[in-house]
C-alpha positions as CSV (number, residue, x, y, z in Angstrom):
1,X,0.0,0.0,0.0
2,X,1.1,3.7,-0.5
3,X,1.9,5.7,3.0
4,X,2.9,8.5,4.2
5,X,6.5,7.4,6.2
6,X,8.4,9.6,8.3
7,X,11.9,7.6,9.0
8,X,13.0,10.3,11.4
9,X,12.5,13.2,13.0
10,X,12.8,16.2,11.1
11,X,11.5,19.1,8.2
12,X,8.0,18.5,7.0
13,X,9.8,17.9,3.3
14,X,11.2,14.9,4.6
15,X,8.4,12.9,4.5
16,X,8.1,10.2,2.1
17,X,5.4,8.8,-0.2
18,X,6.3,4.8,-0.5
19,X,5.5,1.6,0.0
20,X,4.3,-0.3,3.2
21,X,3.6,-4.4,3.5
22,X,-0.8,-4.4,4.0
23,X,-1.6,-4.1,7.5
24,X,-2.9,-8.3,8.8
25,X,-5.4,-7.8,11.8
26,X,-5.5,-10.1,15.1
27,X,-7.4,-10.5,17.4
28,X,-10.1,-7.5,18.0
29,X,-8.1,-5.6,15.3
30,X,-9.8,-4.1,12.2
31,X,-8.6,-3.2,8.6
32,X,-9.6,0.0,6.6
33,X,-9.8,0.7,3.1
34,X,-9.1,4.7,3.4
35,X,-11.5,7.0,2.0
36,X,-10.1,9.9,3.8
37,X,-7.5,10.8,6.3
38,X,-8.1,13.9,8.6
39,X,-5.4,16.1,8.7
40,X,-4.5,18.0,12.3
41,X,-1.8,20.7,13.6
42,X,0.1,17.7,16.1
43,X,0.6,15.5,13.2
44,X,2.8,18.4,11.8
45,X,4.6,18.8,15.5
46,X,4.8,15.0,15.8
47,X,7.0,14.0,12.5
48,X,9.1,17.1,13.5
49,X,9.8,15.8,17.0
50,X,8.0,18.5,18.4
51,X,4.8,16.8,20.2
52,X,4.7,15.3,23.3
53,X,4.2,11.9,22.1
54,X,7.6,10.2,20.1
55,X,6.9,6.7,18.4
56,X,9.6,4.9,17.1
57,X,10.5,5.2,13.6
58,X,9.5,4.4,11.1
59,X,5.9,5.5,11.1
60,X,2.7,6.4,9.6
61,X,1.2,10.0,11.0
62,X,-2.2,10.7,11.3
63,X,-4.9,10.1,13.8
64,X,-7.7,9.5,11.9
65,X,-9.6,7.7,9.4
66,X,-12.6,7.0,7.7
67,X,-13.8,4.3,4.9
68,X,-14.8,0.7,4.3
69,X,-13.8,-2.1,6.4
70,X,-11.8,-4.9,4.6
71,X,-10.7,-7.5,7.4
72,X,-11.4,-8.1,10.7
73,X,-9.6,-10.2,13.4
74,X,-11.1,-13.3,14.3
75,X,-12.2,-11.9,17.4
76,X,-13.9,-8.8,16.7
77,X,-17.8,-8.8,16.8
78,X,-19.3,-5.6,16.3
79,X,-18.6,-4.6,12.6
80,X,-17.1,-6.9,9.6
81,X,-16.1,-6.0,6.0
82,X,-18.1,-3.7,4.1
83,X,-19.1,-2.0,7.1
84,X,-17.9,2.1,6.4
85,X,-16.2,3.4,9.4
86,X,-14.4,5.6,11.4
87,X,-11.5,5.6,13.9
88,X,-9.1,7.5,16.3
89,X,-5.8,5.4,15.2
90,X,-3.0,7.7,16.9
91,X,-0.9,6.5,13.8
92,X,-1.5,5.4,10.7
93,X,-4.1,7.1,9.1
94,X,-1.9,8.5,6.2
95,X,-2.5,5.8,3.9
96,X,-4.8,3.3,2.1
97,X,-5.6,0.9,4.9
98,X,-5.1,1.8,8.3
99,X,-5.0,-1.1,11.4
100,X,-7.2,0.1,14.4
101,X,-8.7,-1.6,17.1
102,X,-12.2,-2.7,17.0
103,X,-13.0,0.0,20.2
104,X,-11.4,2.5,18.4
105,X,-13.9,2.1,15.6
106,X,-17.4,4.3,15.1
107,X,-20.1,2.8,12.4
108,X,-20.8,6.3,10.1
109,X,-23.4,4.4,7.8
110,X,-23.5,6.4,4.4
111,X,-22.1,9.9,5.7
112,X,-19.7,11.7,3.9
113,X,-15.7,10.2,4.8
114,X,-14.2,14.0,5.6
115,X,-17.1,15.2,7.9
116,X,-16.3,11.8,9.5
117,X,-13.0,13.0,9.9
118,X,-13.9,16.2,11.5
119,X,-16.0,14.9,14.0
120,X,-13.8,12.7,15.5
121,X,-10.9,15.4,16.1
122,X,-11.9,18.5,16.1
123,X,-15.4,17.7,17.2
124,X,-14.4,15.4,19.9
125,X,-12.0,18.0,21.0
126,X,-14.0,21.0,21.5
127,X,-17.0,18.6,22.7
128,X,-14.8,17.3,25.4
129,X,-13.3,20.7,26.3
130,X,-16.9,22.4,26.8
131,X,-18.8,19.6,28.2
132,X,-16.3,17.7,30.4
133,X,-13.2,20.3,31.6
134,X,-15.3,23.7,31.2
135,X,-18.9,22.4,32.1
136,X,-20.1,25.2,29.7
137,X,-24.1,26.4,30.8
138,X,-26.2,28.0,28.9
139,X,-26.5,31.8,29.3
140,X,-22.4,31.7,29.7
141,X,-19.9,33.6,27.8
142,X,-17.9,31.6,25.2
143,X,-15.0,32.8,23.7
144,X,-13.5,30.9,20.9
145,X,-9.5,31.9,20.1
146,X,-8.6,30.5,16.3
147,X,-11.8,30.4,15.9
148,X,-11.9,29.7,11.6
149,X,-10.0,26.5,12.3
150,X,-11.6,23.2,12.3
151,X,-11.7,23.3,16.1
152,X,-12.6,27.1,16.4
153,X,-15.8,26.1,14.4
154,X,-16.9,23.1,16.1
155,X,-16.3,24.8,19.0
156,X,-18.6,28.2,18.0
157,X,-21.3,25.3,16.6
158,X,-21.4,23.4,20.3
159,X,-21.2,26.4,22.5
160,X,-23.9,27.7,20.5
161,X,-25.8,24.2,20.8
162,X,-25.1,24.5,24.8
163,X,-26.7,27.7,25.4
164,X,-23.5,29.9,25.2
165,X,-23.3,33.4,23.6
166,X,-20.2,33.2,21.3
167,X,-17.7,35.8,20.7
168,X,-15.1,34.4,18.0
169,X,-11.5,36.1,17.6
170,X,-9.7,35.7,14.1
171,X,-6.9,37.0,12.3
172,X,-9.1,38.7,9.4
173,X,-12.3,39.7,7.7
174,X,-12.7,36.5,6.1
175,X,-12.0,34.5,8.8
176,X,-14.4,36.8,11.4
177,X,-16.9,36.1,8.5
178,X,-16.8,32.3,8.6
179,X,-17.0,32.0,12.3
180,X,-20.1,34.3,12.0
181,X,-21.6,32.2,9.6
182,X,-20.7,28.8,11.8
183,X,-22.9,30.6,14.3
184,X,-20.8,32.9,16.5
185,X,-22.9,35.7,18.0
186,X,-19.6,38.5,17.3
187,X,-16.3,37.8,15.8
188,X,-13.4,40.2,16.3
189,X,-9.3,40.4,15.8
190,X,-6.6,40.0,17.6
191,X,-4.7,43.3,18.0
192,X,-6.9,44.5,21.5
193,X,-8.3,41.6,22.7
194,X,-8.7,42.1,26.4
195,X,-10.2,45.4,26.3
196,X,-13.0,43.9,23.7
197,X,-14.0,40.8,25.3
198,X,-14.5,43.7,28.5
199,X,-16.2,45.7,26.1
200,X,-19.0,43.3,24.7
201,X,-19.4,41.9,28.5
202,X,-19.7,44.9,29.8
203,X,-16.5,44.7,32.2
204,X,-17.5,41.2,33.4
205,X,-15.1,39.3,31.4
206,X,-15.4,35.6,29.7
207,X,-16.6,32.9,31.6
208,X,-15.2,30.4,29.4
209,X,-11.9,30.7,26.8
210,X,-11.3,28.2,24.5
211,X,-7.7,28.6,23.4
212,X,-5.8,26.8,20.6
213,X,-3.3,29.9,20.2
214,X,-1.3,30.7,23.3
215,X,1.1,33.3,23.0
216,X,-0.3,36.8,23.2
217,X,-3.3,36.0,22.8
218,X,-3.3,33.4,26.0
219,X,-1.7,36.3,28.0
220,X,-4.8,38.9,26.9
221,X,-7.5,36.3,27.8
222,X,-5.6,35.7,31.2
223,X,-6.7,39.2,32.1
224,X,-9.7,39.2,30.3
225,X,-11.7,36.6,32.8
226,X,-14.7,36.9,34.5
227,X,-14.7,35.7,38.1
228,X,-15.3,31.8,38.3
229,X,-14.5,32.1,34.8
230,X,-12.8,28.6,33.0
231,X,-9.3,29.3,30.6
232,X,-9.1,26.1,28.5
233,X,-5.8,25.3,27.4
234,X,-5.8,23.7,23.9
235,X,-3.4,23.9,22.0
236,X,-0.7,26.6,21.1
237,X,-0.7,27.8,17.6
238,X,1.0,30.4,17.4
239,X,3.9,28.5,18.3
240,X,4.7,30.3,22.1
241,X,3.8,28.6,24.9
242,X,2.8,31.4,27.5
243,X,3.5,31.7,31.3
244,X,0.6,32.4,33.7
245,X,1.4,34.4,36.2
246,X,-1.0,32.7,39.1
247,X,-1.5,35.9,40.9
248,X,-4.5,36.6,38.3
249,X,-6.1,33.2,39.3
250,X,-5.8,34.0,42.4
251,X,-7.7,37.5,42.4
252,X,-10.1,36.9,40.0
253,X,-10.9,33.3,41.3
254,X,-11.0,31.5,37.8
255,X,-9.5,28.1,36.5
256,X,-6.9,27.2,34.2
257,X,-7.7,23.9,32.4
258,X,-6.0,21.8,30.5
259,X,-7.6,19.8,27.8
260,X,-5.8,16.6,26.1
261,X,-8.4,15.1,24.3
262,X,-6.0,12.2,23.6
263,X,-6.1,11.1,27.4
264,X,-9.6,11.3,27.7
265,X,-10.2,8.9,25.1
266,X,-7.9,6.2,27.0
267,X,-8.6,6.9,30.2
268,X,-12.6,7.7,30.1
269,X,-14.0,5.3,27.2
270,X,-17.3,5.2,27.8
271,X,-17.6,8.6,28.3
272,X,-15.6,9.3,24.8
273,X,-18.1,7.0,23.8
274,X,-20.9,9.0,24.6
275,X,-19.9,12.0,23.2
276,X,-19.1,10.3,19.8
277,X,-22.6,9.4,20.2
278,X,-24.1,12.8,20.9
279,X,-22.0,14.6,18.2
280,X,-23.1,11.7,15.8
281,X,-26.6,12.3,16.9
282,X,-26.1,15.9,16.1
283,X,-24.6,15.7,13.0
284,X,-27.4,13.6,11.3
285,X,-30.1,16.0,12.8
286,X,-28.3,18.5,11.3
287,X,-27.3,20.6,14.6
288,X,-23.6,20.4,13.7
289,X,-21.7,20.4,10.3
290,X,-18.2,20.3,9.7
291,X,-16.6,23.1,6.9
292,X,-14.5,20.8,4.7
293,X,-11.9,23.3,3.2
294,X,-10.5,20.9,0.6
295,X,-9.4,17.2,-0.5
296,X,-5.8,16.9,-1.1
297,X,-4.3,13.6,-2.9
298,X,-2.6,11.7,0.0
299,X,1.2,12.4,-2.1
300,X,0.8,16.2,-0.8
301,X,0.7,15.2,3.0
302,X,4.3,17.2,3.4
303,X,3.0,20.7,1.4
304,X,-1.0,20.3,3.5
305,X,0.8,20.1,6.8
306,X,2.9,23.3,6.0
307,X,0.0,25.2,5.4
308,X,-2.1,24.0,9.6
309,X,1.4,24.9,11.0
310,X,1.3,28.3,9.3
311,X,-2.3,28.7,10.3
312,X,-3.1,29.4,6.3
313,X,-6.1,27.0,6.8
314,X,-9.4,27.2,7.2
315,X,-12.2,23.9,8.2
316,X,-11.3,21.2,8.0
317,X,-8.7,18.9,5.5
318,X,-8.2,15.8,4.4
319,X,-5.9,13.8,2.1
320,X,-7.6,11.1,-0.5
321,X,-5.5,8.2,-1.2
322,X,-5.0,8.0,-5.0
C-alpha cells in the first residue's frame, strides 16, 4: 500500500510517499480501506519531534480515518467487512488501509468520509473541552480563540448548541466572517483583545476561553476573565507557549484547564463513547456540520501540513488516497 512514512524526525519535506507491507489484523483488530484521512496541527509537530508523544521510527502520522472495512480479526464482533467506518488510530491514518482496534472504531453508515473525519478530532475535542473540563451552561460567555479553524468552528457550533453566547476572535475579515456564519454571536481580531472581550461583556469578562493559540493572545485572555470564569488550554498555535502568572487566578478566582483530548479517550471510554454518540446524533439531525476546506491527494501530505502549522487553513482537510 502507499503511506505516508516519516523515517526520522525532522523538516515537514522529509516525508516520504512509499511503500508499506498491507496491515494483517488479530485478534479484536480491524482493517480499513481509506477513504479519507483527517489532517490535524500535532501530526505536523509529531514528524518534527515537536509533540509530546515520540513513536519509534519508522511510522505512519495521522490520527484519523474514515472508509470501508476490509478485514477483521477473528475476534472482533461488532462490525465486519463492508461495514464504512471511522477511527481515532494515533498513527497510521496517512495511507490506504489503516489497522485500528475494533474500540477504536465508530459505524458512520453512508455519511460523507471527511465530515467523519472532522467529528472525531476536532469535534471530539471542543466537545470534550466544553462539556467535560469547562462544564459550559447555557446563558455563559464563550469565547473561541482561532476560531476559523476546524476546532474554532466546532467549538462556536457546540457552545452555540449549549446555550452559550459566542464571541469568535480571528486573524481577518474573512475569517471573522466564517465564524459568524458557523454561528458565532460577534467575531473580532486580535490586536486588542482584552479590552474587547471587557467591552462586549460589559466589564465582566469571559466565563469560558477556549484557546488553541497561546502566546499573546493566552496572555490577553488571562486578564480578560470573569470571576469563576474557566481558561481552556488547547493547544498553542502560534507556536509560544505562554507563562501564567498565578496571581490573576488568584484574584479573579477563575481556572486554568488543561484539555488533552488524547487522554480522555484512553482513560474515560465510555464517556468518549458517549460523546461520539451525541456529536453523531447531532450531526445527522443537522445541529452540527463540519466546513471541509479541501481534499488533497494523500502524495501532498508534506505541502498540506505546512499550510495548519502556518495557520493558512481554514475547516477542516483531508488527504484522498489515490
Amino acid at each position: 500500500m502507499k503511506a505516508i512514512i516519516c523515517n526520522e524526525f525532522a523538516p515537514l519535506d522529509q516525508l516520504v510517499y512509499g511503500d508499506m507491507d498491507d496491515p494483517a489484523p488479530s485478534g479484536r483488530q480491524v482493517v480499513i480501506r481509506v477513504e479519507a484521512s483527517g489532517v490535524n496541527y500535532p501530526d505536523g509537530l509529531l514528524v518534527q519531534g515537536l509533540y509530546q508523544m515520540r513513536p519509534e521510527h519508522p511510522f505512519v502520522p495521522g490520527m484519523e480515518a474514515a472508509g470501508v472495512v476490509e478485514s477483521v480479526g477473528p475476534e472482533v464482533g461488532t462490525v465486519r467487512p463492508g461495514d464504512r467506518v471511522a477511527t481515532i488510530c494515533s498513527l497510521g491514518g496517512y495511507a490506504e488501509k489503516v489497522l485500528s482496534e475494533e474500540g477504536r472504531v465508530f459505524p458512520i453508515g453512508d455519511m460523507d468520509a471527511a465530515d467523519a473525519c472532522a467529528l472525531l478530532v476536532a469535534f471530539g475535542t471542543s466537545h470534550h473541552a466544553l462539556k467535560q473540563r469547562a462544564q459550559l451552561a447555557p446563558g455563559e460567555t464563550l469565547v473561541v480563540l482561532g476560531a476559523a479553524g476546524a476546532t474554532g468552528i466546532a467549538a462556536i457550533q457546540i457552545g452555540k448548541l449549549m446555550g452559550a453566547r459566542v464571541i469568535a476572535v480571528a486573524s481577518s475579515d474573512e475569517k471573522r466572517q466564517l465564524a459568524r456564519d458557523s454561528g458565532a454571536d460577534e467575531a473580532i481580531g486580535y490586536d486588542d483583545l482584552k479590552t474587547e472581550i471587557k467591552g462586549l461583556t460589559d466589564g465582566r469578562g469571559a466565563d469560558v476561553v477556549f484557546d488553541t493559540v497561546g502566546g499573546a493572545a493566552f496572555d490577553a485572555c488571562a486578564r480578560a476573565m470573569a470571576r469563576g470564569g474557566r481558561l481552556l488550554v488547547v493547544g498553542f498555535a502560534s507556536g509560544d507557549i505562554p507563562r501564567f502568572p498565578v496571581n490573576l487566578a488568584l484574584v479573579k478566582e477563575y481556572a486554568v484547564i488543561g484539555v488533552f483530548w488524547g487522554n480522555f479517550t484512553r482513560f474515560e471510554p465510555q464517556a468518549y463513547a458517549d460523546n461520539m454518540a451525541e456529536l453523531l446524533q447531532w450531526y445527522q439531525t443537522g445541529k452540527v456540520r463540519p466546513l471541509i476546506e479541501g481534499r488533497y491527494p494523500l502524495a501532498e501530505a508534506a505541502q498540506v501540513l505546512e499550510r495548519i502549522l502556518n495557520r493558512g487553513a481554514v475547516g477542516k482537510i483531508v488527504l484522498i488516497p489515490d
